[in-house]
C-alpha positions in Angstrom: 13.4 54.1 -6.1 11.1 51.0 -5.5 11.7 49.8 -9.1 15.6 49.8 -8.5 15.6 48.3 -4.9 13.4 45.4 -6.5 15.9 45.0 -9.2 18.9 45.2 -6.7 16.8 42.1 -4.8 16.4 40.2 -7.7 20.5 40.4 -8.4 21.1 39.2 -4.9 18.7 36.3 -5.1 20.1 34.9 -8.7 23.8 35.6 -7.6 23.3 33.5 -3.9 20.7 30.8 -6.0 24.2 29.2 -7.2 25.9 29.2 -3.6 23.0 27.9 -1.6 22.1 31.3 -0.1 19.6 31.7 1.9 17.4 35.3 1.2 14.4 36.6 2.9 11.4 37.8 1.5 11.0 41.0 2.0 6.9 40.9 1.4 6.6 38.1 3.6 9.8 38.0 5.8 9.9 34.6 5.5 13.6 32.6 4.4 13.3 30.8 1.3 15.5 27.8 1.3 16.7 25.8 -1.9 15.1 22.6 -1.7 17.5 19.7 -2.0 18.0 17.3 -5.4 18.2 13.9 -5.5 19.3 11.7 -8.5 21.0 8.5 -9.5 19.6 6.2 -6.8 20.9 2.7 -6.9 19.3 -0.1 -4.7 20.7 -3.4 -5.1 19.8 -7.0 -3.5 22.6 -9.7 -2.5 21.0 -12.0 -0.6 23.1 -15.4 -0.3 19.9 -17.5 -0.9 19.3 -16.2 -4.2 23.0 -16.4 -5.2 23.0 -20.5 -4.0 19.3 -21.0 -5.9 20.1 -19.9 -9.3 16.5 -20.5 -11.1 16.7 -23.0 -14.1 14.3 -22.3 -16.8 11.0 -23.6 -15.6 11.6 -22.1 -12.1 10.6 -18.8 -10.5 11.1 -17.0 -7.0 8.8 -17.0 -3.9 8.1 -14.3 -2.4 6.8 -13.4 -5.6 6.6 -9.9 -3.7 9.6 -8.8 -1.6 9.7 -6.7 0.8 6.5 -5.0 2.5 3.8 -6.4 1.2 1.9 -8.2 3.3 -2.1 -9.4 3.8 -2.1 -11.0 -0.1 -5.6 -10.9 -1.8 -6.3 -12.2 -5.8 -9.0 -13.1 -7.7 -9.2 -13.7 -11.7 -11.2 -12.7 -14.7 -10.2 -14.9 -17.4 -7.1 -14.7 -17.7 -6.4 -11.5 -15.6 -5.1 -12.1 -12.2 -5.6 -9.0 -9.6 -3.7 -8.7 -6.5 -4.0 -6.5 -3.8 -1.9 -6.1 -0.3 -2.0 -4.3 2.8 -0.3 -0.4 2.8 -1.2 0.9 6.2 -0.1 4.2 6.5 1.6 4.0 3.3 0.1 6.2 0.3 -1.4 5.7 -1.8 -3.4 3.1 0.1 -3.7 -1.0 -1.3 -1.3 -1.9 -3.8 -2.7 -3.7 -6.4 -0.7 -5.7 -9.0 -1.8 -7.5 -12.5 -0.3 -11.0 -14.2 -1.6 -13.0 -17.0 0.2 -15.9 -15.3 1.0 -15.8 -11.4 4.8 -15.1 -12.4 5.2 -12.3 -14.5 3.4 -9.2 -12.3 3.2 -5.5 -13.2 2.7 -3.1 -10.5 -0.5 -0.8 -10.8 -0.4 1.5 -8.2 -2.8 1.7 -5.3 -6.4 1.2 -5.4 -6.8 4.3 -2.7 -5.0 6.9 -4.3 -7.2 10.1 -4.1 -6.3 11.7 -0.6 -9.6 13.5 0.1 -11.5 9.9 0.1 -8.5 8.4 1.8 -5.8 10.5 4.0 -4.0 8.4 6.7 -2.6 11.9 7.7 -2.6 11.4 11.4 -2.2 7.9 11.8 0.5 5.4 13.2 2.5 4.0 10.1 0.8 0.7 11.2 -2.6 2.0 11.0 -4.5 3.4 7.6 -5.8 0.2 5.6 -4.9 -3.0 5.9 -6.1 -6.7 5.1 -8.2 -6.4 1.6 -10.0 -8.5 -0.3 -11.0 -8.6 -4.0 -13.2 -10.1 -5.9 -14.8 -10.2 -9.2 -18.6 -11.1 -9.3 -19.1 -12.1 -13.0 -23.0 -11.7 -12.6 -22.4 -7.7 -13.3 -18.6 -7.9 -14.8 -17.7 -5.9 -11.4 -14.5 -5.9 -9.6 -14.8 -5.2 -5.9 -12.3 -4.4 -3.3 -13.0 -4.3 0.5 -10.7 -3.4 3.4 -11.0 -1.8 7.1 -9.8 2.1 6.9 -8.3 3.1 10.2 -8.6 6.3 9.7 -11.3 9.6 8.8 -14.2 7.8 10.7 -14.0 5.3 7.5 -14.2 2.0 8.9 -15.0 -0.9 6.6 -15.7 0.7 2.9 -15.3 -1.3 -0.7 -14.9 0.4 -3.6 -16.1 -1.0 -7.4 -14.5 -1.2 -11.0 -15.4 -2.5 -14.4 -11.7 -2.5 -15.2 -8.8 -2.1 -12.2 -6.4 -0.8 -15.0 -8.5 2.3 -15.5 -9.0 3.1 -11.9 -12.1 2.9 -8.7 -15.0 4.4 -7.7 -15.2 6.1 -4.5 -15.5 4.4 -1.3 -18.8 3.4 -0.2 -18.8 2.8 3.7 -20.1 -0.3 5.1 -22.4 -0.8 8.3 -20.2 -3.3 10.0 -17.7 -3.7 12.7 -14.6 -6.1 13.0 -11.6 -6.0 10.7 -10.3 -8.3 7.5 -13.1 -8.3 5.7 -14.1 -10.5 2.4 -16.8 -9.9 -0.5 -18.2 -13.5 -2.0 -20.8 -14.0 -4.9 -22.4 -17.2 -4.9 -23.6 -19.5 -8.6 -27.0 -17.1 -8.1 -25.4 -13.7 -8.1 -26.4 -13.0 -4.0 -23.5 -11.4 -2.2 -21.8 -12.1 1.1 -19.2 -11.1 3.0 -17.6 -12.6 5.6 -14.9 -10.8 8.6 -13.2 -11.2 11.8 -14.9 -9.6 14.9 -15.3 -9.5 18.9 -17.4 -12.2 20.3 -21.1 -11.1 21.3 -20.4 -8.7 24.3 -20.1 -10.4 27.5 -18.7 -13.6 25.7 -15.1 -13.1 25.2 -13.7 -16.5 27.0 -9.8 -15.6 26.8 -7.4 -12.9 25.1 -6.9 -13.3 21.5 -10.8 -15.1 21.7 -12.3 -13.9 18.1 -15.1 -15.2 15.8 -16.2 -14.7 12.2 -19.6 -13.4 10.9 -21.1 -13.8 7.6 -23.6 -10.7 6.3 -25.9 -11.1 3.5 -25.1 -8.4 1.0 -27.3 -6.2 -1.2 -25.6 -6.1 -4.6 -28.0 -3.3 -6.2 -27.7 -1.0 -3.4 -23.8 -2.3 -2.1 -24.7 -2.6 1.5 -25.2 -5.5 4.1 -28.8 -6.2 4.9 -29.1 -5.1 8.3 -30.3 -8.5 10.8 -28.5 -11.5 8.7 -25.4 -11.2 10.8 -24.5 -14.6 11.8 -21.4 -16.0 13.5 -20.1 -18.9 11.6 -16.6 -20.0 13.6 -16.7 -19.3 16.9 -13.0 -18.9 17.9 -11.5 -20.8 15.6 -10.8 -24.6 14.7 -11.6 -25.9 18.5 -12.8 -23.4 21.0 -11.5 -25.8 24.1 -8.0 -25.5 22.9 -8.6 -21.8 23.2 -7.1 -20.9 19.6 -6.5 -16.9 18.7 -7.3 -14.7 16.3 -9.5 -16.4 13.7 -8.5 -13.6 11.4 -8.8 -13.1 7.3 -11.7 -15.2 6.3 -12.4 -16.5 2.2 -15.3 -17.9 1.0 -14.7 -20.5 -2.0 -17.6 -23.0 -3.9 -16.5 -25.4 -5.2 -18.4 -28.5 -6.5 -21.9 -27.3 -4.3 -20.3 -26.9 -1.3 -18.9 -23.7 0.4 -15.7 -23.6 1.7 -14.4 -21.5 4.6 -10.3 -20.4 4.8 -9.2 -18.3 7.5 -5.8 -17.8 9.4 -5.3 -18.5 12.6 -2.8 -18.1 15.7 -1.6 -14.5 15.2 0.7 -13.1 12.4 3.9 -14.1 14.2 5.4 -17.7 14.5 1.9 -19.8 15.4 0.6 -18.5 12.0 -1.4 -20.7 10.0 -4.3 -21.4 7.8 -7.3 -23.4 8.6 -10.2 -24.5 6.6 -14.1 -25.2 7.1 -17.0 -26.7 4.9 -20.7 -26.2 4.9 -23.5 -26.7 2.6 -24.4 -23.0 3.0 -22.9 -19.9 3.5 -24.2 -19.0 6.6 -23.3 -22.9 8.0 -22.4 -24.6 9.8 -19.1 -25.2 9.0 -17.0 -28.1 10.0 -13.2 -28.0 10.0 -11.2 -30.3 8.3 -9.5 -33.0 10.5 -5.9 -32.0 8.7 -5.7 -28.6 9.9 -3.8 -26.3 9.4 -3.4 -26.8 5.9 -0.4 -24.5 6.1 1.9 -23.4 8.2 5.8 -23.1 9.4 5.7 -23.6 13.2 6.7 -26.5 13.7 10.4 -26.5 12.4 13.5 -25.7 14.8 14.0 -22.2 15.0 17.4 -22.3 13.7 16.9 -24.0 10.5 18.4 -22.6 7.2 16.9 -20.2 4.9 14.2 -19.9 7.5 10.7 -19.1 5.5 8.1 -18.2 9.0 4.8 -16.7 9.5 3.0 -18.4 6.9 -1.0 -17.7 6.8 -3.1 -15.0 5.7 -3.8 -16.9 2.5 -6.4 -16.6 -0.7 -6.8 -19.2 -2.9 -7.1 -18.8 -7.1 -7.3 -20.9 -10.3 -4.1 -20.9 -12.4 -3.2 -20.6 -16.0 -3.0 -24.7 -15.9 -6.1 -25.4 -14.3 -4.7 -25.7 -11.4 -5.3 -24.1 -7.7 -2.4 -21.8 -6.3 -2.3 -19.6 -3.0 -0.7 -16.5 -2.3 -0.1 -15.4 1.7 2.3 -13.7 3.9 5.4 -15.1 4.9 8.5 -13.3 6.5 12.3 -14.5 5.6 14.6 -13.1 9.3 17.9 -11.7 9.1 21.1 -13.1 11.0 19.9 -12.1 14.2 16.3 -14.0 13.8 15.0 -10.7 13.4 12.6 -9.4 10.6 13.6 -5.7 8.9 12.2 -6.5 5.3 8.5 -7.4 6.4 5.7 -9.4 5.5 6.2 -10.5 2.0 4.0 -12.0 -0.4 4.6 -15.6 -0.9 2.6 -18.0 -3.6 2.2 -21.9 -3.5 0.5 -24.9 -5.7 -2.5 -26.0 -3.8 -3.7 -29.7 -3.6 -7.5 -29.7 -4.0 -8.1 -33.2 -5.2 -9.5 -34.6 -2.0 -12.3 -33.1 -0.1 -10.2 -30.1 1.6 -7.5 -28.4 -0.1 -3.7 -28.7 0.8 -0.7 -26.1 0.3 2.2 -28.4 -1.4 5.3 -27.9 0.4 3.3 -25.9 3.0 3.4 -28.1 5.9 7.2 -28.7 5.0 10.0 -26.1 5.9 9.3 -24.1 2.5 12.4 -23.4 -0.2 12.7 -19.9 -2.2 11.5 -21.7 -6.0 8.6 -23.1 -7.5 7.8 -24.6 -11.1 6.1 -22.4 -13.4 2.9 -23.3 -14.8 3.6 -24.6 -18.5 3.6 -22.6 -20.8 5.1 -19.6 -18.3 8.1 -17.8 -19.6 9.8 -16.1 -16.1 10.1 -12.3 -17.4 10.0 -10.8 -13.6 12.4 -7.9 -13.8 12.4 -7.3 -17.5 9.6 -5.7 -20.0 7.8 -3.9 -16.8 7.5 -6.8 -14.6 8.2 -6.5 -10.6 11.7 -7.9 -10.0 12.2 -10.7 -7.6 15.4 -12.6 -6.4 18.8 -10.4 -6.1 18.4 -7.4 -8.5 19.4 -4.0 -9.0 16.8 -0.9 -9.7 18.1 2.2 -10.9 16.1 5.2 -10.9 17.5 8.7 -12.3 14.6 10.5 -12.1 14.4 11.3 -15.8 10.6 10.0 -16.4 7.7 12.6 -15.7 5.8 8.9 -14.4 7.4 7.9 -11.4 8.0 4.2 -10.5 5.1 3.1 -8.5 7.6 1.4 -5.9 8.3 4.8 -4.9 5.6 6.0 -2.4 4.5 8.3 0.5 3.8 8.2 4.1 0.5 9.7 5.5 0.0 11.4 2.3 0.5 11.7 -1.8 4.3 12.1 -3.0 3.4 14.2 -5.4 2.6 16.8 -2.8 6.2 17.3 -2.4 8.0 16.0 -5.4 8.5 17.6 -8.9 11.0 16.3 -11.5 13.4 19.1 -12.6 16.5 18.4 -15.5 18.8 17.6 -12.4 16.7 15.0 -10.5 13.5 14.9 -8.0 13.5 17.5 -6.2 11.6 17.8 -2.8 10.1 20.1 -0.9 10.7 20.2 2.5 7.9 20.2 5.2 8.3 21.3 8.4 7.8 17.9 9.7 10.2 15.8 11.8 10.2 12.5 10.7 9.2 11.1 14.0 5.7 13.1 13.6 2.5 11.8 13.2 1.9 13.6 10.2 2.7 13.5 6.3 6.6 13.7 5.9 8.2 14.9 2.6 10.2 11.7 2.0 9.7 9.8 -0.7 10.4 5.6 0.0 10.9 2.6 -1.4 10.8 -0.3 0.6 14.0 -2.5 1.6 13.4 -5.3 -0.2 16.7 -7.9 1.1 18.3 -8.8 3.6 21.6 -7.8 2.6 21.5 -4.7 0.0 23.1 -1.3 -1.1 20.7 1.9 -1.6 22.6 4.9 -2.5 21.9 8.5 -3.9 23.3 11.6 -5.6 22.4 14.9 -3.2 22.4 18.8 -4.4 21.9 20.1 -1.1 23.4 23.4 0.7 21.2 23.4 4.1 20.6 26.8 5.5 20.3 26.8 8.9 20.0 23.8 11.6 17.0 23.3 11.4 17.6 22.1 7.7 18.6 18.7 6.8 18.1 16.1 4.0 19.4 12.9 3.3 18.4 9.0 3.6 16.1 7.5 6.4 15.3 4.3 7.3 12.3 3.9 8.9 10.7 0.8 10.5 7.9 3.6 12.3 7.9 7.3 13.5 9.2 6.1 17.0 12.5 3.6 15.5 14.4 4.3 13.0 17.7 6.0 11.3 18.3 9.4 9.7 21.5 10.1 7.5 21.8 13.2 5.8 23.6 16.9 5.6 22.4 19.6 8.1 24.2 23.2 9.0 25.6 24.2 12.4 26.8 27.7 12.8 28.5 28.6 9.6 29.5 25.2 9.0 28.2 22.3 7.0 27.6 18.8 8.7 26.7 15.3 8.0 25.4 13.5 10.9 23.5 9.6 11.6 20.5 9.9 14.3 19.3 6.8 15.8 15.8 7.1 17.3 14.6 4.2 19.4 11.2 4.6 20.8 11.2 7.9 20.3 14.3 9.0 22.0 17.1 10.0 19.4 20.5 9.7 20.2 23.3 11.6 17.7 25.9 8.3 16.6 28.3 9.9 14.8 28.9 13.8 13.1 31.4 15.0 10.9 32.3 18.7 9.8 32.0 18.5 5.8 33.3 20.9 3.3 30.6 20.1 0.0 31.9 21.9 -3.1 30.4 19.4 -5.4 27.3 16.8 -5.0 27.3 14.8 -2.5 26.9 10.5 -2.5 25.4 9.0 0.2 25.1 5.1 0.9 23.4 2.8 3.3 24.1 -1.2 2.9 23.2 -3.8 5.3 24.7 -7.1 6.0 21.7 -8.5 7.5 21.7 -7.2 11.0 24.3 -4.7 10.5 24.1 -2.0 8.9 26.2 1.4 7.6 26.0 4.3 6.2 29.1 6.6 4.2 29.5 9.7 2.2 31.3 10.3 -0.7 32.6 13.9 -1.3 33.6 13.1 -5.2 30.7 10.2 -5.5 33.2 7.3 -5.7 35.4 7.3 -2.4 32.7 6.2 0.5 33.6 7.6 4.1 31.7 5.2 6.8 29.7 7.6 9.2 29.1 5.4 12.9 31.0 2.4 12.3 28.6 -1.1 12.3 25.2 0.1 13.5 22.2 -2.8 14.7 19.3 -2.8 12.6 17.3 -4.5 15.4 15.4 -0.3 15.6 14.7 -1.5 12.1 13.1 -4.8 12.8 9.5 -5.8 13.9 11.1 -7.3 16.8 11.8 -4.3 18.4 10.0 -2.1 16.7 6.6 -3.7 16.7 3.8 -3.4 13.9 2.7 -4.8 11.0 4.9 -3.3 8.6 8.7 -3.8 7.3 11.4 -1.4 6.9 11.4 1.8 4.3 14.4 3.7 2.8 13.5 7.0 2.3 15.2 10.3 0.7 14.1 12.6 3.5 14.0 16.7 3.4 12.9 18.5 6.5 12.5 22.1 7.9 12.5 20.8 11.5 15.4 18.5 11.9 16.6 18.3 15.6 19.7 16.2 14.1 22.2 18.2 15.9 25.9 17.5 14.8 28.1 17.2 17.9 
C-alpha cells in the first residue's frame, strides 16, 4: 500500500513539475516551490558622452572602472599592475583587477572571498570592507592587502600572497584602531603603515577634526609594534582653517625623501588630494604650498559632462616610466544626482618638481586620456573589463560565472546553480529590504542611461513568492519588478521602497503561458520598467519612475546602484 501511494506521489509531482504546481511533502509538510530561471540578460550602456568622444587610436576611457567601484588602490611588480577597490557589503569582499599596462584590465575576483573568514551577513550594504590598500614589498616577493572589516569583530586585518592570481592567505587581524589603512616598505625592508583615526581623546577641536598615525610594522611576525604609534598630520593641510577628514593616507620614496598623500574634505564635492614630505616616515611632514594637487570643486556646478568628487588617490609607475594615479570620481545624472557610484578614475601625474601634480586634475576633467606608447586599447575584447558605451550579454551557459556578477551579504553561489535553461536561483526567505544575505545575484549599473533585461521561467506559488529585477541603491531605497501570485491569479507588480516604506506603483493581472521578458532602462533620472509576454513586445509597468531612491543623494552611503535578478519566499509586493 505504501509502495503504491509513494508511486501515486511521485506521478503527481512530475505531472504538476511542467505547470508550476506547487506539492507538499508529505515527510516534511513543507511546499516545495520551483525556483525561477533566468537567462539571456542583456545590459547595455548609451551614455551621450561616450557617443560625442569617440576614442581615436591612441586614446582610452576614464573611469577606467564604471560603475561601483570606488576607494582605488595599485601597486606594481614589474610589469604586473594590481588593483583593488572598496565592496562594502558586496561579496565577495575587495575586487581586485590585473593589467600589464593601466588600459587593458582583467577582473580577478575579490581578494575576500571565503565567507567563514569574511561574512558581511548582517551588515548595512554600506558597511563590510572598505578603503584597501596593496602593496608589494620586493624584500620577500610578498603581496599585501590591508583594509578595515566592519563586520565579525574583524577590524583592521591584511592578508598576504606570493601571486594574487592564485589567491590569499587568511586574514591576520591587526592591533589598531581608525579606518583606511596603508602598508609601506621602505629601501631597508622595515614596514609601516600609516591610517586615518580620532584625535587623542579629549582633543577633537571640531566635527569632521581627524588625524593620521604612522605604526612601525613587524614584517616577520605581520603585526604593528605596540608603542611607535605616532601622529604625523594632525587634521589635515592647516589645522586653523579647520579642514575634515584627513582620510586614505599613501606613503611614497622617492629620491630619499618620503612622501605623504592623503584625501581630504569628505568624499562628496570638497573632495581632494593633498600631499606632505618628510625626511622620515614618522616626520614631520610639511605640506606642499600647491595643495590640493587634485581636485574638481572649484568649477560651476552646472558645467557639462560634470566629472566630481575627485580624491581618494594612489600613485604608480607606468609602462613609460612615467607616474599615473588612479582615484574615485563620480559622473551625476540629469538631475545632479549620482545612481552609478564612485567610479574608478586614472590620470598622468607630474612629478618632475619637488611635489607631484595630477595633469588635467585641477582643470574640469574630460572622459579620455593618451595611452602610454606602445598600448594597444583592448578593453572590452579578449577578457578585458569593458569601458565607454558597451553591451554585456550573459546566457548563463559557462559553469565560471562572470566575476561582475556578485552577491550581497554573502557568496552567490549559495543560491545559484547553472542548469541547460539558465541560472537558476534559490529563493531565500528574505525580503530584500533585510539585513541579511538575499538570493539576488547583481551586477552593478554601470551608465547613466542603459537597458538591462532578462528572460524569466517563473510560475510563483503563492503571494509570498515573487522573482524578478531589483534595483537597489540599499535595503532601505530601492525598486523591485518581478511576477508574484494573488489568489489564483498571476501578477506582475513594481514596489518602490523609500526609507524603508514601500509603496505598490503599478500591478497588472498577467496570463504567462510562455517565458516571460522583463526590462528596466533609464534615461538618467528616469527610469522604467516593461514586460514582454512573447519577449519582443515590451508593456511599460508605472509610467516614468524617479531614480532619485536610486541615487546617493537620497539614498545616502558610499555605494552606487545594483541591478539585481531577485527570488524571494517573503515578498510583501502585494499586487493591487
Amino acid at each position: 500500500m505504501k509502495q503504491r501511494q509513494l508511486l501515486f506521489l511521485l506521478g503527481l509531482l512530475f505531472l504538476f513539475s511542467f505547470k508550476g504546481v506547487t506539492v507538499k511533502d508529505t515527510i516534511t509538510g513543507k511546499q516545495k516551490i520551483k525556483s525561477p530561471v533566468f537567462s539571456n540578460v542583456i545590459y547595455q550602456g548609451d551614455d551621450a558622452i561616450y557617443k560625442n568622444n569617440p576614442l581615436k587610436a591612441d586614446e582610452f576611457y576614464s573611469p577606467i572602472l564604471q560603475g561601483c567601484y570606488p576607494d582605488p588602490a595599485i601597486t606594481r611588480k614589474g610589469d604586473d599592475y594590481y588593483m583593488v577597490c572598496s565592496s562594502f557589503a558586496m561579496f565577495p569582499g575587495v575586487p581586485i583587477f590585473h593589467s600589464k599596462d593601466l588600459v587593458n584590465w582583467k577582473d580577478l575576483g575579490g581578494v575576500l572571498n571565503n565567507v567563514n573568514e569574511f561574512n558581511p551577513h548582517d551588515t548595512g550594504i554600506s558597511q563590510g570592507v572598505y578603503a584597501p590598500g596593496i602593496t608589494y614589498n620586493p624584500h620577500n616577493d610578498t603581496f599585501y592587502m590591508i583594509v578595515t572589516a566592519f563586520t565579525g569583530g574583524l577590524g583592521n586585518i591584511i592578508v598576504k600572497t606570493k601571486d594574487p592570481m592564485k589567491g590569499w592567505g587568511s586574514p591576520i587581524k591587526l592591533d589598531f584602531g581608525g579606518i583606511d589603512p596603508c602598508i609601506f616598505f621602505d629601501d631597508n625592508g622595515k614596514g609601516y603603515i600609516v591610517h586615518n583615526d580620532a584625535p587623542d581623546k579629549g582633543k577633537e577641536l571640531y566635527q569632521g577634526h581627524r588625524v593620521i598615525k604612522v605604526w612601525e610594522y613587524d614584517v616577520a611576525a605581520d603585526k604593528v609594534i605596540p608603542g611607535t604609534d605616532k601622529i604625523i598630520v594632525d587634521g589635515g593641510v592647516d589645522l586653523s582653517k579647520k579642514p575634515i577628514w584627513i582620510e586614505a593616507p599613501h606613503l611614497y620614496k622617492k629620491e630619499g625623501r618620503y612622501y605623504l598623500m592623503c584625501a581630504e574634505g569628505g568624499t562628496g564635492g570638497n573632495h581632494s588630494e593633498v600631499i606632505f614630505v618628510s625626511d622620515s616616515p614618522k616626520g614631520p611632514f610639511v605640506p606642499s604650498s600647491n595643495n590640493p594637487i587634485l581636485t574638481q570643486r572649484y568649477f560651476p556646478k552646472d558645467r557639462v559632462n560634470k566629472v566630481d568628487w575627485a580624491g581618494h588617490a594612489d600613485l604608480v609607475v607606468g609602462p613609460d616610466n612615467k607616474y599615473y594615479g588612479v582615484f574615485l570620481g563620480i559622473r551625476p545624472n540629469d538631475k545632479d544626482r549620482v545612481n552609478a557610484g564612485r567610479e574608478t578614475f586614472m590620470l598622468p601625474v607630474d612629478w618632475s618638481g619637488v611635489f607631484p601634480v595630477f595633469e588635467n586634475g585641477l582643470v574640469p576633467m574630460g572622459p579620455k586620456l593618451k595611452m602610454p606608447k606602445g598600448v594597444e586599447n583592448k578593453t572590452g575584447r579578449e577578457g578585458f573589463f569593458p569601458n565607454g558605451n558597451f553591451t554585456f550579454t550573459e546566457n548563463f551557459t559557462n559553469e565560471k560565472l562572470d566575476y561582475r556578477w556578485i552577491g550581497l551579504r554573502g557568496p552567490r553561489e549559495n543560491f545559484i546553480s547553472i542548469t541547460k535553461k539558465g541560472l537558476e536561483i534559490k529563493p531565500f526567505e528574505v525580503n530584500i529590504k533585510e539585513i541579511k544575505p538575499t538570493s539576488t545575484l547583481f551586477y552593478r549599473q554601470q551608465h547613466n542611461t542603459f537597458s538591462f533585461s532578462t528572460t524569466l521561467d517563473y510560475q510563483p506559488s503563492s503571494e509570498k513568492d515573487l522573482a524578478g529585477i531589483v534595483c537597489l541603491q540599499s535595503e532601505r531605497f530601492n525598486y523591485v519588478f518581478g511576477v508574484t501570485k494573488k489568489g489564483n491569479d498571476t501578477y506582475i507588480v513594481l514596489q518602490r521602497t523609500e526609507n524603508g516604506q514601500s509603496t505598490i506603483v503599478a500591478s497588472t493581472k498577467i496570463d504567462m503561458k510562455k517565458n516571460l521578458r522583463l526590462q528596466v532602462k533609464a534615461t538618467g533620472d528616469s527610469y522604467e520598467f516593461g514586460y514582454a509576454l512573447n519577449g519582443v513586445d515590451f508593456v511599460n509597468l508605472g509610467g516614468s519612475v524617479s531614480g532619485d531612491i536610486l541615487s546617493t543623494n537620497v539614498a545616502g552611503g558610499f555605494t552606487g546602484a545594483l541591478i539585481g535578478l531577485y527570488a524571494t519566499a517573503a515578498n510583501d509586493a502585494q499586487p493591487e
